[in-house]
N, C-alpha and C positions, 0 to 999 in steps of 0.2 A: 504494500500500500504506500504508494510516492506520494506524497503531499505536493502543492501546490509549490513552498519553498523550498523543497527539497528538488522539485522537478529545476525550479530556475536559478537556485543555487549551482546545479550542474551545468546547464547551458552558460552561465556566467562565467564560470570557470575562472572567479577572481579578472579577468578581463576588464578593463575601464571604460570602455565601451560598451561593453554589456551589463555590467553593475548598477548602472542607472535606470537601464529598462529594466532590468528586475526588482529592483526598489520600488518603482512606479508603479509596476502590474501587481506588486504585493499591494501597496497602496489601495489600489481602484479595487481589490478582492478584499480588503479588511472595508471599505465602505458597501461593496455588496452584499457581504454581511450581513451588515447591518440593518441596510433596505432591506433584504428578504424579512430581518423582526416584523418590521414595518408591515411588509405584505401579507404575510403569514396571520396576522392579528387583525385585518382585513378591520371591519366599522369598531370592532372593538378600541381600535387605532386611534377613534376622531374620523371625523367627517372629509375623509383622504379626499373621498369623487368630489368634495367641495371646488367649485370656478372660483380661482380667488383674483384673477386677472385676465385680462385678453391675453389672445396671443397670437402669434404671424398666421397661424394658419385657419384662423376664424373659431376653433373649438374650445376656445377658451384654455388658460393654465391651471392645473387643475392643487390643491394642495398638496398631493403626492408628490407630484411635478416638483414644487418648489422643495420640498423634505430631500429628496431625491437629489437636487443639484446642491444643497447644502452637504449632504452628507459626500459625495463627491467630492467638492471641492475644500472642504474641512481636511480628508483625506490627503490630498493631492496637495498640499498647505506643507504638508510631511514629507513629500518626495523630491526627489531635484529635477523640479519643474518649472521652467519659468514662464509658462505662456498657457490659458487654458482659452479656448472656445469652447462655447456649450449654447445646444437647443436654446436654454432658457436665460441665456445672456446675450444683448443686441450688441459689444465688443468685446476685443480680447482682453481677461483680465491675466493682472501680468502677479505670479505668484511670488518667483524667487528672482531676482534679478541674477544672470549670468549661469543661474541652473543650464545646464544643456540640452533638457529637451521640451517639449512641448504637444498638448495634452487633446485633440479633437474630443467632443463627449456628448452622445444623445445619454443624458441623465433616466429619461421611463420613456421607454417607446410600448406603445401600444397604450396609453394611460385610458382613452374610454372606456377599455375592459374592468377597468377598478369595482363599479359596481356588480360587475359581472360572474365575478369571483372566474374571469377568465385568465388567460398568458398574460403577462409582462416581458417588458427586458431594456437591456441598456445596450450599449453599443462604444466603444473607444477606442481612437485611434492615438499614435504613439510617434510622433515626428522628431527630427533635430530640431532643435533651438535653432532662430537667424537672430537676427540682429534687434529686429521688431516685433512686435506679434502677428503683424497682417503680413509682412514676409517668413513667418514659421508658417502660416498655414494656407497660404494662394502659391501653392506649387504641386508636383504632378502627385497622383496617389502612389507612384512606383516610391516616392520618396520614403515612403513609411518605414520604419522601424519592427515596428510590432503591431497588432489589433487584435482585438476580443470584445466578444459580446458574452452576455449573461442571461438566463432565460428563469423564470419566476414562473414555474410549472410545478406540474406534479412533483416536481423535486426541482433544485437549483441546478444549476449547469452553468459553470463558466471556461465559454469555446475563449481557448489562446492560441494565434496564429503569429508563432516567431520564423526568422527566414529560415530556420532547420524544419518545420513545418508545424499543422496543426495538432494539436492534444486538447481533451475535454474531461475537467474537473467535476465533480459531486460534492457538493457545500454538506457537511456533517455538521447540522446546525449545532449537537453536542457540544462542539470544543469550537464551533466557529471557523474552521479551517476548512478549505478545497483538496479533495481527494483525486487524483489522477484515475481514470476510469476506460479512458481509450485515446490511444497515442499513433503519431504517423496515419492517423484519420483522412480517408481519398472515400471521393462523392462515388459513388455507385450508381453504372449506366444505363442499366435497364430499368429501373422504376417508371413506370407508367402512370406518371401521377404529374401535374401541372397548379399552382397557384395562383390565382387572379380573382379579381373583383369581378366579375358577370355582368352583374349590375350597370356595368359601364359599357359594355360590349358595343352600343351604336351609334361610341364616342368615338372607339376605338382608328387609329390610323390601317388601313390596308393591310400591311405586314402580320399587323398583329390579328387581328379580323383573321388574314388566313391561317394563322398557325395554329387558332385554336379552333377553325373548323377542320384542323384534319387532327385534330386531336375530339374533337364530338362527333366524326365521322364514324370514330371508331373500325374494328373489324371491318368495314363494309368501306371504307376512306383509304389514300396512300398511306398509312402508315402499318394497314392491316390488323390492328390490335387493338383494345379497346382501352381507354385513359379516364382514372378519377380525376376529380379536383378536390383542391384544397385551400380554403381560405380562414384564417383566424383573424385576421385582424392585427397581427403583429409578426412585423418583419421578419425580427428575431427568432421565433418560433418555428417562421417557417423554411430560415435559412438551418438552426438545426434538423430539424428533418430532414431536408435535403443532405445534410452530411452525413446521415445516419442511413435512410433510405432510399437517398437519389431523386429525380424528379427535377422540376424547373419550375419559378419564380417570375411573374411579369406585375411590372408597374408601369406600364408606358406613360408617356404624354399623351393627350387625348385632344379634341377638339374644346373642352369647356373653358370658357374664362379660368384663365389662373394654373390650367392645368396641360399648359402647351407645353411644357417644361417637366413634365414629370410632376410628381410632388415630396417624392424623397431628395432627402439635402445630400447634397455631395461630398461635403468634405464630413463627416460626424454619422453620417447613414453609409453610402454609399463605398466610399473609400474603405471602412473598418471589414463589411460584408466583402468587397472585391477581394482584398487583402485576406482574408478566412480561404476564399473560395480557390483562389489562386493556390493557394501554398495545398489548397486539398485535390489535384488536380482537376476542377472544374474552370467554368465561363463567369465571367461578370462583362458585361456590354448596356450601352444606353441604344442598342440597335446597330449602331455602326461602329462604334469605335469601341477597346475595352475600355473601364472604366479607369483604371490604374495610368489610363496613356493623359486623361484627363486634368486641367487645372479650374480648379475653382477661381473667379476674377471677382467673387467677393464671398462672405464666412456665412451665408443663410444660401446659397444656389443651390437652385434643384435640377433633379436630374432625372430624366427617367431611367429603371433599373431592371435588368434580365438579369437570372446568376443560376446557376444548377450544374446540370448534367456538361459534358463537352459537346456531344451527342445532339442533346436538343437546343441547347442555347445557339450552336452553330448553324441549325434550321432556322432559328430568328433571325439569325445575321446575315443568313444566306437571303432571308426573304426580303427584307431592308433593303441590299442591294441590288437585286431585281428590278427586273423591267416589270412594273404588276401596273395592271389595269386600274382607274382611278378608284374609290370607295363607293359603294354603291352596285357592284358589278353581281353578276352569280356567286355562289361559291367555288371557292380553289379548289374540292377536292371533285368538282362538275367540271373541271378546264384543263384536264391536264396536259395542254397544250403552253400551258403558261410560258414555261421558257423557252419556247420555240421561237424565231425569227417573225417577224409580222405580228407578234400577237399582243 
């Protein structure tokens, strides 16, 4: 049974380069901790699903929300950090002056779920220190360091993705401590299972329209087999499964006000999830490009986000680039002419 600082004690290897991100990840896992008290005690808690402020994305900041980026950044106050963004702060705040590295941080992703006694999770990405704060964190995702996400389910889970690759921790709430549970973790390519909103389906851009009619196509469709879906509500949630059981993740841009852009953040959502999926050998893409190749030009951009299988993310990307008929047409798995010349 490796514990959490016994796993990144060795990866450190006493190394000064590496001694900082492990200090750090100790950090942000002694404040998840903590948060799961929190979760675990659900209204017993206080009035968590309480809207105590607006927030950028219309649904309100919810108390959770704010408990959550305090305990965070209370944390991370400890670490040799000098630069935090987070969801629920509109600039960078600056921790340590000269510390070396710097902190990206979705604090509670999924927060609607609170009254729902559904998933949660957080998300954190792990950069060099620059000079500024707005130049530690508007540079490419490849730049990262380290990223992990945490999941507030049936049990705790905190996913760590160092460049040796991904492992996944079981929080022993007992002693407060993350327990190693599964190491060198690679996405599995046959799951026939997909992620998306439905709901949005006749917002959707072409590309994505067609990939999930040949996934409702089923046996009778191009891909010959038949595909669940899967939506929670929370990122997090559903990027573990994917590591655990394979499958693919769509958040596109859509046609709606506000949501041309995706509506996942890029540097604090998006970057931490690539960075996971990457190191597990799967896809993370906004459709055309990976998302790692990507720079943020400010600390709230969104981004639309694919991540899963290599397998099937690469049929998104293939569709993207496609000559496809405008929105509005038959269905793709009725044309299979599609890539042909003239069509």
């Amino acid at each position: 049974m490796t514990t959490l600082a016994e796993h990144l004690e060795r990866w450190a290897a006493n190394d000064p380069e590496r001694e900082p991100i492990a200090a750090t990840v100790l950090a942000l896992a002694r404040a998840a901790a903590e948060l799961d008290e929190l979760v675990r005690l659900g209204p017993l808690a206080g009035r968590m699903a309480e809207v105590v402020s607006e927030s950028r994305d219309g649904t309100g900041q919810k108390a959770l929300d704010v408990r959550a980026e305090e305990l965070f950044e209370a944390a991370l106050r400890r670490a040799p950090v000098a630069f935090l963004a987070s969801e629920e702060l509109d600039g960078v705040l600056e921790l340590a002056r000269g510390a070396p590295l710097a902190v990206a941080l979705d604090p509670l992703d999924g927060s609607a779920n609170i009254e729902q006694a559904s998933m949660m999770g957080a998300l954190f990405s792990i950069l060099p220190a620059a000079e500024t704060g707005l130049a530690s964190f508007l540079v490419p995702g490849s730049r990262q360091r380290a990223a992990g996400a945490v999941l507030f389910g049936s049990f705790t889970v905190l996913v760590l993705a160092l460049e040796s690759g991904v492992a996944t921790f079981a929080l022993d709430a007992r002693t407060r401590s993350f327990v190693r549970d599964r190491e060198a973790v690679r996405i599995p390519r046959a799951r026939r299972e997909y992620a998306i909103n439905a709901s949005n389906a006749r917002f959707w851009p072409l590309p994505i329209k067609a990939y999930i009619e040949e996934c409702v196509a089923g046996a009778a469709g191009p891909n010959g087999a038949d595909y669940n879906m899967r939506w929670v509500a929370c990122v997090v949630a559903d990027l573990y499964r994917i590591l655990v059981r394979g499958g693919i993740f769509l958040y596109p841009g859509d046609s709606r006000k506000g949501y041309e852009h995706g509506r996942l953040r890029l540097l604090y959502e998006a970057f931490p999830i690539a960075f996971i999926v990457d190191r597990a050998d799967g896809l993370a893409t906004d459709g055309f490009a990976p998302i790692l190749e990507l720079v943020p030009k400010e600390l709230h951009e969104r981004t639309p986000l694919i991540f899963g299988s290599e397998d099937k993310v690469s049929r998104v990307t293939e569709l993207h680039h496609a000559s496809i008929p405008p929105a509005g047409q038959r269905p793709l798995f009725g044309m299979r002419g599609l890539f042909k010349a003239g069509v």
